[in-house]
C-alpha positions in Angstrom: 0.0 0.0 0.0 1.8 3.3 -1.1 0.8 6.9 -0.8 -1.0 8.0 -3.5 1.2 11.8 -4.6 -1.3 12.6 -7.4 -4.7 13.2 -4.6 -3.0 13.2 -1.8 -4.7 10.6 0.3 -3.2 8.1 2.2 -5.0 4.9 2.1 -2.3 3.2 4.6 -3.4 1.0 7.9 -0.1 1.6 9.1 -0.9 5.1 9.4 -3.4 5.3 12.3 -6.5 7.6 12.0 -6.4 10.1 14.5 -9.7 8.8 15.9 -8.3 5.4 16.5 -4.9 7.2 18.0 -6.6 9.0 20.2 -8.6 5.9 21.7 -5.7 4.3 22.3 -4.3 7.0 24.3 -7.2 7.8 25.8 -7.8 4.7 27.6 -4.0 4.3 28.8 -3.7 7.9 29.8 -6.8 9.1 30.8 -8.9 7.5 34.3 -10.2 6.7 35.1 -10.8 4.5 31.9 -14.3 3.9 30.2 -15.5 0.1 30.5 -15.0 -2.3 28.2 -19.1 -2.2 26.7 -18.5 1.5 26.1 -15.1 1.1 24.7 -16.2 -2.3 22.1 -19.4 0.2 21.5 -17.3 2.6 20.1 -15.4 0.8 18.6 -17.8 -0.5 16.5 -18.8 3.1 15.8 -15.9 4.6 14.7 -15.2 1.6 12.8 -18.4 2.3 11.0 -18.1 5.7 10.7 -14.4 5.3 9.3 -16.3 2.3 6.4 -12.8 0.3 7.4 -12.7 -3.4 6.5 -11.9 -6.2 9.5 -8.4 -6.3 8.4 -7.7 -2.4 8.1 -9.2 -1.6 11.2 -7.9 -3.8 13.7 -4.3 -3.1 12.0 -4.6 0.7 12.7 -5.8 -0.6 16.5 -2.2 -2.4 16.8 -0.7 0.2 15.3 -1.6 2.5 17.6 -1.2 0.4 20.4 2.6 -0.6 19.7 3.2 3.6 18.9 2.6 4.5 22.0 4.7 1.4 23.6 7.6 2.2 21.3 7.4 5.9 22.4 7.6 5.2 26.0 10.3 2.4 25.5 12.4 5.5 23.7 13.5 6.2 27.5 16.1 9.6 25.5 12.7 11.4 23.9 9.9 10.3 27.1 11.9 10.1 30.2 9.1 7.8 31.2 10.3 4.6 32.4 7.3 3.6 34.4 4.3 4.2 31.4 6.6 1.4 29.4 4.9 -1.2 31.6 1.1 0.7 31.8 1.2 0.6 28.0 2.4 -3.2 27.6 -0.7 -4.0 29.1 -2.5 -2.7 27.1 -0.9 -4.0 24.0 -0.8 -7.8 25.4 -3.7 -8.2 27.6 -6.3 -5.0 27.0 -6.1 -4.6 23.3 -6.5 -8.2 22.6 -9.6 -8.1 25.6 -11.2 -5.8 23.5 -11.2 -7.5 20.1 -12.2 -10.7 21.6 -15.5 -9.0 22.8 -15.8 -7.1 19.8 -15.6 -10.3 17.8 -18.1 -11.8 19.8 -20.4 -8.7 19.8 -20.0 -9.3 15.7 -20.8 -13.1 15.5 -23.6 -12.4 17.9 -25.5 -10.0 15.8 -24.7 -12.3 12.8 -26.4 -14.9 14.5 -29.6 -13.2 15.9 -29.9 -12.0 11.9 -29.9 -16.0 11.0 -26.6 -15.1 9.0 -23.4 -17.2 8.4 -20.7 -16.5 10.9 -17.7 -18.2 9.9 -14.5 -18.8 12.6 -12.4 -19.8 9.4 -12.8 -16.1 8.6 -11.9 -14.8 11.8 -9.1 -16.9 11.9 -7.4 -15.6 8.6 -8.4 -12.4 9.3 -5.9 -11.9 12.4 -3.2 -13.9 10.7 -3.8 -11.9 7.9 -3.1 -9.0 10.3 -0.5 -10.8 12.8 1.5 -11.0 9.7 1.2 -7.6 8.4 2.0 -6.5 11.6 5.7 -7.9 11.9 6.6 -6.3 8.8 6.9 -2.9 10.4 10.0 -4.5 12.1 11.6 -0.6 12.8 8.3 -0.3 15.0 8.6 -3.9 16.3 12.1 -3.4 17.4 11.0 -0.4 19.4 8.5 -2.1 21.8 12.0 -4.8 22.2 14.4 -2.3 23.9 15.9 -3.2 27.2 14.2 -1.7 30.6 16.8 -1.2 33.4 14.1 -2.3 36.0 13.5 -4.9 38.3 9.8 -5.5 37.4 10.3 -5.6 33.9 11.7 -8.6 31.6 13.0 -8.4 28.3 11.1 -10.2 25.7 10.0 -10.5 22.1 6.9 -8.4 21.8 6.0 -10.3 19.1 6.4 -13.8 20.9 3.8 -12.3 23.4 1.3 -11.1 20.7 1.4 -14.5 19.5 0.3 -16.0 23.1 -2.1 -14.0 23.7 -4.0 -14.2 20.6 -3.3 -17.8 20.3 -5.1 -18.0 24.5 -7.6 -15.5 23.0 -8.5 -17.8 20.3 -8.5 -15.1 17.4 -5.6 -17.3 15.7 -4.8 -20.7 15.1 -2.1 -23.0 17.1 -0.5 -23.9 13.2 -0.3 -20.3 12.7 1.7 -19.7 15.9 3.9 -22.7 16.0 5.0 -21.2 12.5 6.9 -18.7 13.9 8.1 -20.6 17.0 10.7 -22.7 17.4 9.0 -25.1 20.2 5.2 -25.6 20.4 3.3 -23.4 22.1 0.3 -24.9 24.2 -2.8 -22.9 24.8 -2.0 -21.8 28.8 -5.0 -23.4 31.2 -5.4 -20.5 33.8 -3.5 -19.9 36.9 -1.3 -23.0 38.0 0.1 -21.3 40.7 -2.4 -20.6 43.4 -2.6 -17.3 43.4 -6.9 -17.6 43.7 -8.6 -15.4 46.3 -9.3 -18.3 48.3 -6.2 -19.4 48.8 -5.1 -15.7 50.4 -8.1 -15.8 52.3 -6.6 -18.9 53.8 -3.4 -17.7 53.9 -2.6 -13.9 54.1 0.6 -14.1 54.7 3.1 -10.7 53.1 4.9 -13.6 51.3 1.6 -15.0 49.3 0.2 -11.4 49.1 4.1 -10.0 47.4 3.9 -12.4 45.0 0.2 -11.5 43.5 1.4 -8.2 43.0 4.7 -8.7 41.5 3.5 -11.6 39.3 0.3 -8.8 37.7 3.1 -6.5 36.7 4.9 -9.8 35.3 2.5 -12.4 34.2 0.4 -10.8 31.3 -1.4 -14.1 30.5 -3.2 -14.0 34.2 -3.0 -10.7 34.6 -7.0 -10.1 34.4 -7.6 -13.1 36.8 -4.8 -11.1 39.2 -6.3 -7.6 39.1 -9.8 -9.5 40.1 -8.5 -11.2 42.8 -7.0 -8.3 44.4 -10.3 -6.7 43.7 -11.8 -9.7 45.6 -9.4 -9.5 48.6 -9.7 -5.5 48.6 -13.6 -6.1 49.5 -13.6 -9.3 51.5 -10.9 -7.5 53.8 -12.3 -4.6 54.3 -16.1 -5.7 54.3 -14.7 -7.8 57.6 -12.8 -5.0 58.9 -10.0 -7.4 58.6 -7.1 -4.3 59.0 -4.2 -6.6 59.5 -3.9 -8.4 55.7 -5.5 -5.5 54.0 -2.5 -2.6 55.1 -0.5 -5.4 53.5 -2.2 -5.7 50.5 -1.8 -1.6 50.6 1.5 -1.5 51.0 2.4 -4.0 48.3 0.2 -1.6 46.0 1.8 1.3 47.2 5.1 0.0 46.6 4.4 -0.8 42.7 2.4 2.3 41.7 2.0 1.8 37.8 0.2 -1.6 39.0 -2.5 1.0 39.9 -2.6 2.2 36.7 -3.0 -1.3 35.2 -5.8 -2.1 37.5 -7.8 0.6 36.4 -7.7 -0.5 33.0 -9.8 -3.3 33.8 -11.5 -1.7 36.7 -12.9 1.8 38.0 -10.8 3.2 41.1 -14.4 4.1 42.6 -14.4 0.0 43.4 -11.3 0.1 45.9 -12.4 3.7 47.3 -16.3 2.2 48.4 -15.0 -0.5 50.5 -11.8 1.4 52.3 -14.2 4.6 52.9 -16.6 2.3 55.2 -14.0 1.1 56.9 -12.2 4.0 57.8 -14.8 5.4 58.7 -16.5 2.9 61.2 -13.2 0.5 62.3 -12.8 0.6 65.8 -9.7 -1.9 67.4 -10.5 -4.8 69.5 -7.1 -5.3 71.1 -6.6 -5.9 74.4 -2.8 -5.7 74.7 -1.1 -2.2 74.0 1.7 -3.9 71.3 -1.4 -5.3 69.2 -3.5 -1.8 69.5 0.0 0.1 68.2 0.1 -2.2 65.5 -4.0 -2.2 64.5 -3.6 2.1 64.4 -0.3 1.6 62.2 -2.4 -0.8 60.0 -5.0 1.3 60.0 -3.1 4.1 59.1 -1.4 2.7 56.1 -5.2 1.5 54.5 -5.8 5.5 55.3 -3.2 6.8 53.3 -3.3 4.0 50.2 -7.3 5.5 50.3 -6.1 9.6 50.0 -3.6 8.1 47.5 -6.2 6.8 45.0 -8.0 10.0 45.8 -5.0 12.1 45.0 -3.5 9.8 41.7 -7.1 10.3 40.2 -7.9 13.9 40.9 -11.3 12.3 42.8 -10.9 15.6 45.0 -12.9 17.4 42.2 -15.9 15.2 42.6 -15.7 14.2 45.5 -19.4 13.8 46.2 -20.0 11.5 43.5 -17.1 9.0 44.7 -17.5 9.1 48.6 -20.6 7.7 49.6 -20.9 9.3 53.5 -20.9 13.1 53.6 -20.9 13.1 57.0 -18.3 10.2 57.4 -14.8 10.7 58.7 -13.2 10.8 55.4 -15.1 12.9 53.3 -14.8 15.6 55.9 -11.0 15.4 56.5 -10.8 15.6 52.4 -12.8 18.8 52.7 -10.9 20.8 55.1 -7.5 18.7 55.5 -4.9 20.7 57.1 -7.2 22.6 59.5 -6.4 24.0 63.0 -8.7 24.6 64.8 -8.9 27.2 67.7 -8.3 25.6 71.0 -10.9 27.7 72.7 -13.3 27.0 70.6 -12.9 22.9 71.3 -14.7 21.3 74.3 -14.4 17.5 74.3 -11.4 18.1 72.4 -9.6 20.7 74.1 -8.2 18.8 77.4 -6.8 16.5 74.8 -5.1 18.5 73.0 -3.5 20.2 75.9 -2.5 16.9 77.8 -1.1 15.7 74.7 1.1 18.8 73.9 2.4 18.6 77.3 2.9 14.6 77.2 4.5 14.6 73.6 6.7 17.3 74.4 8.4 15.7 77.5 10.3 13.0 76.8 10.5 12.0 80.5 6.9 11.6 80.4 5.1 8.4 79.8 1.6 8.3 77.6 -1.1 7.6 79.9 -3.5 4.9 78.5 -6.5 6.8 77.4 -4.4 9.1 75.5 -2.8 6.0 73.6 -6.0 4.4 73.0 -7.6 7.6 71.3 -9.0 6.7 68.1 -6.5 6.9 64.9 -9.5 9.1 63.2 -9.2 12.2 66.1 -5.7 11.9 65.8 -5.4 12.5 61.7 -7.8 15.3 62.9 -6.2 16.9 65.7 -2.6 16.5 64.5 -2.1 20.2 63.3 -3.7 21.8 66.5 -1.6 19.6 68.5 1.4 21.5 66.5 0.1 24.4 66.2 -0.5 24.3 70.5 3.1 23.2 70.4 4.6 25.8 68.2 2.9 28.4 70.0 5.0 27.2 73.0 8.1 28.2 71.9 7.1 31.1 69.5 9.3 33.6 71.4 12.0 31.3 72.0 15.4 30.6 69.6 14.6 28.5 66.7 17.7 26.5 67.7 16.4 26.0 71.5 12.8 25.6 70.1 13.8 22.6 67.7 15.3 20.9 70.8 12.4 21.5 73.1 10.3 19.8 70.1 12.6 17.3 69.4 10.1 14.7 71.9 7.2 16.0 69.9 9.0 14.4 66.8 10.1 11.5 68.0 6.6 10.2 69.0 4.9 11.5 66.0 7.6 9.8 63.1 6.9 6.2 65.1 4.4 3.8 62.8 1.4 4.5 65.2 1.2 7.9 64.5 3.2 9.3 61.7 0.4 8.7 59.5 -0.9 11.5 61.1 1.9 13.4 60.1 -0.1 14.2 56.1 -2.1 17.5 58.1 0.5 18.4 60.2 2.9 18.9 56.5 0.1 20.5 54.7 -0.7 23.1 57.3 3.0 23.9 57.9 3.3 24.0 54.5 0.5 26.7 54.3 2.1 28.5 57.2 6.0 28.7 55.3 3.3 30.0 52.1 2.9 33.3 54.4 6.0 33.6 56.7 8.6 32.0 54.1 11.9 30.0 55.9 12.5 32.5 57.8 9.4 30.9 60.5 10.2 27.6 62.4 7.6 25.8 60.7 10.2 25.6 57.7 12.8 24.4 60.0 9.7 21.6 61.8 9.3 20.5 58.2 12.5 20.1 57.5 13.1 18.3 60.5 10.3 16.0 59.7 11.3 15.0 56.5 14.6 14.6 56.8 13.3 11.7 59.7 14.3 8.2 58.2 11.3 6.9 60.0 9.2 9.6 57.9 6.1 7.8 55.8 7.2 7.3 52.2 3.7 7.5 51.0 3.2 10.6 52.5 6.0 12.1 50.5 4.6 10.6 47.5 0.9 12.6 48.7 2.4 16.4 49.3 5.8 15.9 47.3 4.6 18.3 44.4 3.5 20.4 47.0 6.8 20.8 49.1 8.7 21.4 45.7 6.4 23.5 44.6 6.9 25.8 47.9 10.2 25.4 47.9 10.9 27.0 44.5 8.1 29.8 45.5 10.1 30.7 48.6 13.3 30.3 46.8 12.5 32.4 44.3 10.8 35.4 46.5 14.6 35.5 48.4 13.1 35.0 52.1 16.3 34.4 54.1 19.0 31.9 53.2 19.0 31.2 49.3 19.3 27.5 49.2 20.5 25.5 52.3 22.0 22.4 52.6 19.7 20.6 53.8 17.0 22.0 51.5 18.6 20.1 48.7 18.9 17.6 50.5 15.0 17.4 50.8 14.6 18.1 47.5 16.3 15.3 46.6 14.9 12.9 49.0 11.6 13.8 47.8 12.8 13.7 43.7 13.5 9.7 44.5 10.8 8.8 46.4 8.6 10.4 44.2 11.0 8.9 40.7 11.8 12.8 39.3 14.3 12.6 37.4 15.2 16.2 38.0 14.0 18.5 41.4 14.4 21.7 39.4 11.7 20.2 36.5 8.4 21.3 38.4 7.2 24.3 37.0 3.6 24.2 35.8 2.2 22.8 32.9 1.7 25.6 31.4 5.2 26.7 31.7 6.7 23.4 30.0 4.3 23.1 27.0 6.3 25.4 25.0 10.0 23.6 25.3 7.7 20.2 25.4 6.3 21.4 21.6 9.6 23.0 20.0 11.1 18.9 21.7 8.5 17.2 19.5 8.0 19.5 17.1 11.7 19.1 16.1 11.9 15.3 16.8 8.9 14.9 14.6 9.3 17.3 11.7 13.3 17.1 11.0 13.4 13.5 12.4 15.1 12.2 8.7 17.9 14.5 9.1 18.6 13.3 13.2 17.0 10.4 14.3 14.1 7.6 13.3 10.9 9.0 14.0 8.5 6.3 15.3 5.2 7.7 14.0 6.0 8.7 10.2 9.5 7.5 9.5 9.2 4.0 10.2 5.3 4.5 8.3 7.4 5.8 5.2 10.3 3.3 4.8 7.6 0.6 5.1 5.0 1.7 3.5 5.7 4.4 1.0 8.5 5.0 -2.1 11.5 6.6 -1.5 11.1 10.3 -1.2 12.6 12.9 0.7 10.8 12.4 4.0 10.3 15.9 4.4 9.1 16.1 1.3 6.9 12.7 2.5 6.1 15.2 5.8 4.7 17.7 3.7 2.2 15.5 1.4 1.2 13.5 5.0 0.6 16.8 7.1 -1.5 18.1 4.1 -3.9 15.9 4.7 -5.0 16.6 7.7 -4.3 20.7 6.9 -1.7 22.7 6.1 1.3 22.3 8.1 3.9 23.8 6.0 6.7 25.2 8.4 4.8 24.3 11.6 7.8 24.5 13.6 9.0 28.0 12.4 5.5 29.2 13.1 5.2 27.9 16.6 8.4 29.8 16.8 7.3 32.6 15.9 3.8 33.1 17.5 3.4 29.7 19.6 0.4 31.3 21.3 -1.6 30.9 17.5 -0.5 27.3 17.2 -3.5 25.0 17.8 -3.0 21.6 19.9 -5.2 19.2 18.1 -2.7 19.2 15.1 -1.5 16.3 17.6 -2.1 12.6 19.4 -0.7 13.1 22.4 -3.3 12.9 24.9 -1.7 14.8 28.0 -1.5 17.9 25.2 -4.9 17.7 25.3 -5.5 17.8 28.4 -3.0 20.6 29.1 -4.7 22.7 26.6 -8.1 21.9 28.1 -7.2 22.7 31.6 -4.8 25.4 30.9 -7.0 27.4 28.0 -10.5 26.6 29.3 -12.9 24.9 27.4 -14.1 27.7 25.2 -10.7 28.1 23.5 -10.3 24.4 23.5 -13.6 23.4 21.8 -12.9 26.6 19.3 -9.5 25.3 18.7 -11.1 21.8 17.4 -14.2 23.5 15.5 -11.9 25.5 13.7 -10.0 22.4 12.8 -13.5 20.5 12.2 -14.4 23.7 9.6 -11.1 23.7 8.0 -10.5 19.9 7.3 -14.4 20.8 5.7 -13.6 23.1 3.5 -10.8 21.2 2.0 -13.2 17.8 1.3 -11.5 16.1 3.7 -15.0 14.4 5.3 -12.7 11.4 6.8 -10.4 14.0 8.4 -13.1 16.1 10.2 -15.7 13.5 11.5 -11.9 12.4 13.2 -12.2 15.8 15.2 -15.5 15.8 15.7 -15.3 12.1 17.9 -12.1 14.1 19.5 -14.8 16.7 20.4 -17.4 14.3 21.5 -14.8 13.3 24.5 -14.5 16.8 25.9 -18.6 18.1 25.4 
């Protein structure tokens, strides 16, 4: 299939639509993710609408699939090691989910209109594509690259694409065992025991490790894993079971992009129902004090693994809709987390505040009982009174003599009991440095508290953008000391914890999308005279004769509208250049949230009228299904 110079069309597969691009992205970028009836619904749509053959369309699907793979294994142009295993996924497990039920959805309605529906015909169709598929071996070779990580493993992408079609039954065993060297048996479901009811009988860290590490890994079960961890998410928490379910958290919280994966096959609403009732109702039935320290730091963990699939999701701007109990615990801290409160105006609360500033603050003292068994929910709560009663203590004092009369108030706070505690107290300090800068000793008590080996990763991982984000403000308005020591230090504790490959990097969106454009505006349009470019150069040495590529570019971009020196004009004016020219999603999104969505849905009509104007009908019912996602 070549690219027809005389009407400038491109009839190419290999060339994605922009429709079925975006789809792609959509559903590994975006959550949380549309379900897999709406996604085979439109599907079938946009198949329609595009009047695509079998064969055509579901190449253009593994097209776009194995782009966006190749682009996050290109570690030098993404930076983005992580995405490389979110989008593998959804090559070898999601992808070939959805045409499966597609496939079905097709015979189905073949069969309820008393037509022929013939397997043979499905079978040669995939092959048919399978094969057309490892042609583009440029593109291939991209999704092979190394990964410098322990939870990824090299392999043959095209070896995997084989299995799972093959267990998906959209191609034949013959057909597979042609391109392997040793037979390749249809896998029979999960040998190893990793079934729900086997944790249930034995929750052990060991057991519970290995489910995680093994969904990352094992792409053939890793439906049947996500589902069980769903299964153990519910049963745990339904029996207020804290103990096996902080473990289950942590595990999670240790492999992040596994919650990215999950919510491919499931909406995060699902975990967030079951942990909300139980942090708000779970009370501790220990008798001994060892087993009620360990119940509050297990219950503490499940808290913070809840505010982090709050926070990773951006639930906080609708939060109504995903928290069932407005007048539960948690939907009121995530409403005014961070609050003091004024000690005066307190009651119940107000002797235990004061007995605990004056207990936590002597190191000589012992906690009395009822102060150790107050609930873990009052102590989240009253956290940043409690420091702000203790600051006020030793206001008028030196900041070095005040950090060493606090230095008991630190020590009890970073133990496992109560640090989870510790996410108000850092967000109202933080709040506090906003107005006094680092001149006040709430920089120096933050500091202090990070710089605490016993200090909660996850909370880092909550408030890290945050403290950066502060840190560069106060920086840059010259309160006091430029940069200390220990403030890079901080910064760089946080950049690893948090995987940033550079502490200075954290401006706002808006800020990076012009040196992000003039990057991939450059990589894109002069790729022939640097590098490979994985969306059109690859496309053109496989598909196309052998023109100048940026003569090639020129023809290709015209298609869609003029882009004739599109670099040189985002130059020049890059406020006029219009962000739907491209596929990245998180562009979109940028230029949604950043713009509005007035200039946004002008941007695309404009695009919609143009692509009109030319005859390009194909070309603007593409923008209008872009436009249907954002209206």
């Amino acid at each position: 299939m070549k690219y027809n110079q005389s009407n400038g069309v491109i009839n190419s597969p290999a060339i994605p639509s922009i429709s079925i691009m975006f789809f792609a992205y959509n559903l590994v970028q975006t959550r949380p993710v549309m379900t897999d009836d709406m996604a085979v619904e439109y599907l079938e749509k946009l198949q329609h609408i595009q009047v695509s053959c079998d064969h055509e369309f579901y190449v253009e699907l593994w097209m776009s699939a194995l782009t966006g793979l190749a682009e996050e294994c290109d570690k030098t142009s993404t930076g983005r090691v992580q995405h490389t295993l979110l989008w593998k996924s959804f090559v070898l497990v999601k992808l070939p989910s959805l045409i499966e039920k597609l496939e079905l959805k097709k015979s189905n309605k073949f069969k309820n209109g008393n037509l022929l529906y013939s397997e043979e015909n499905k079978y040669d169709c995939h092959e048919c594509v399978i094969n057309q598929l490892f042609g583009f071996k440029g593109l291939i070779n991209a999704c092979n690259q190394l990964v410098e990580d322990d939870i990824f493993q090299a392999a043959d992408i095209t070896v995997d694409i084989l299995r799972v079609c093959l267990n998906r039954k959209l191609v034949r065993k013959e057909f597979v065992n042609r391109f392997l060297e040793l037979e390749y048996e249809i896998d029979g479901g999960d040998t190893v025991g990793l079934t729900a009811g086997n944790i249930l009988d034995d929750p052990s860290r060991q057991i519970i490790d290995h489910l995680v590490s093994t969904a990352t890994t094992s792409f053939l079960h890793q439906e049947s894993r996500v589902e069980t961890i769903f299964k153990l998410m519910s049963e745990w928490s339904t029996k207020l079971e804290v103990a096996p379910l902080a473990t289950l958290c942590r595990s999670l919280m240790d492999v992040p992009t596994l919650l990215d994966i999950i919510h491919l096959y499931r909406h995060p609403s699902e975990f967030i129902s079951s942990l909300e009732r139980l942090c708000n109702t779970w009370v501790s039935k220990a008798d001994s004090k060892e087993s009620l320290l360990h119940d509050y730091e297990n219950f503490g963990t499940i808290f913070l693994f809840l505010i982090s699939v709050i926070d990773r999701y951006e639930f906080h701007k609708n939060i109504k809709d995903v928290l069932h109990d407005d007048e539960g615990f948690c939907y009121k801290w995530l409403i005014q987390s961070g609050s003091t409160y004024d000690i005066d105006s307190l009651d119940q609360e107000k002797s235990i505040i004061t007995r605990l500033v004056s207990t936590l603050s002597d190191a000589s003292q012992e906690i009395p009982e009822d102060l150790i068994r107050i609930s873990p929910r009052s102590l989240i709560e009253l956290s940043p009174t409690i420091f702000k009663e203790a600051l006020k203590k030793v206001v008028t004092e030196d900041i070095e003599i005040a950090m060493i009369n606090l230095e008991p108030l630190f020590t009890h706070f970073v133990k496992p009991h109560m640090s989870y505690a510790l996410i108000g107290v850092c967000q109202s300090l933080c709040d506090d440095i906003l107005f006094k800068g680092k001149s006040s000793i709430s920089f120096k008590v933050l500091n202090r508290l990070i710089l605490e080996e016993a200090f909660p990763n996850s909370i880092i991982k909550l408030i890290g953008n945050k403290l950066l984000s502060i840190f560069d403000i106060i920086s840059e308005n010259g309160s006091l000391p430029s940069i200390e020591d220990t403030e890079n230090i901080i910064r760089n504790k946080i950049a690893k914890i948090m995987m940033v490959p550079n502490w200075r990097n954290t401006k706002h969106p808006a800020e990076k999308l012009y040196y992000r454009f003039k990057m991939m505006f450059k990589s894109i349009i002069y790729g022939g005279r640097h590098k490979p470019s994985l969306i059109y150069e690859i496309f053109l040495s496989e598909n196309y004769f052998n023109n100048d590529i940026n003569t090639e570019y020129e023809y290709i971009t015209g298609n869609g509208g003029a882009a004739n020196n599109l670099f040189d004009e985002f130059i020049i004016n890059p406020s006029s250049w219009l962000g739907p020219h491209h596929l990245d999603i998180e562009l979109f999104r940028n230029c949604l949230e950043i713009n509005g969505p007035r200039t946004f849905v002008d941007l695309i009509v404009e695009e919609v009228l143009s692509a009109g104007k030319k005859g390009m009908g194909i070309r603007a019912g593409n923008y209008k299904i872009l436009l249907s996602y954002y209206c």
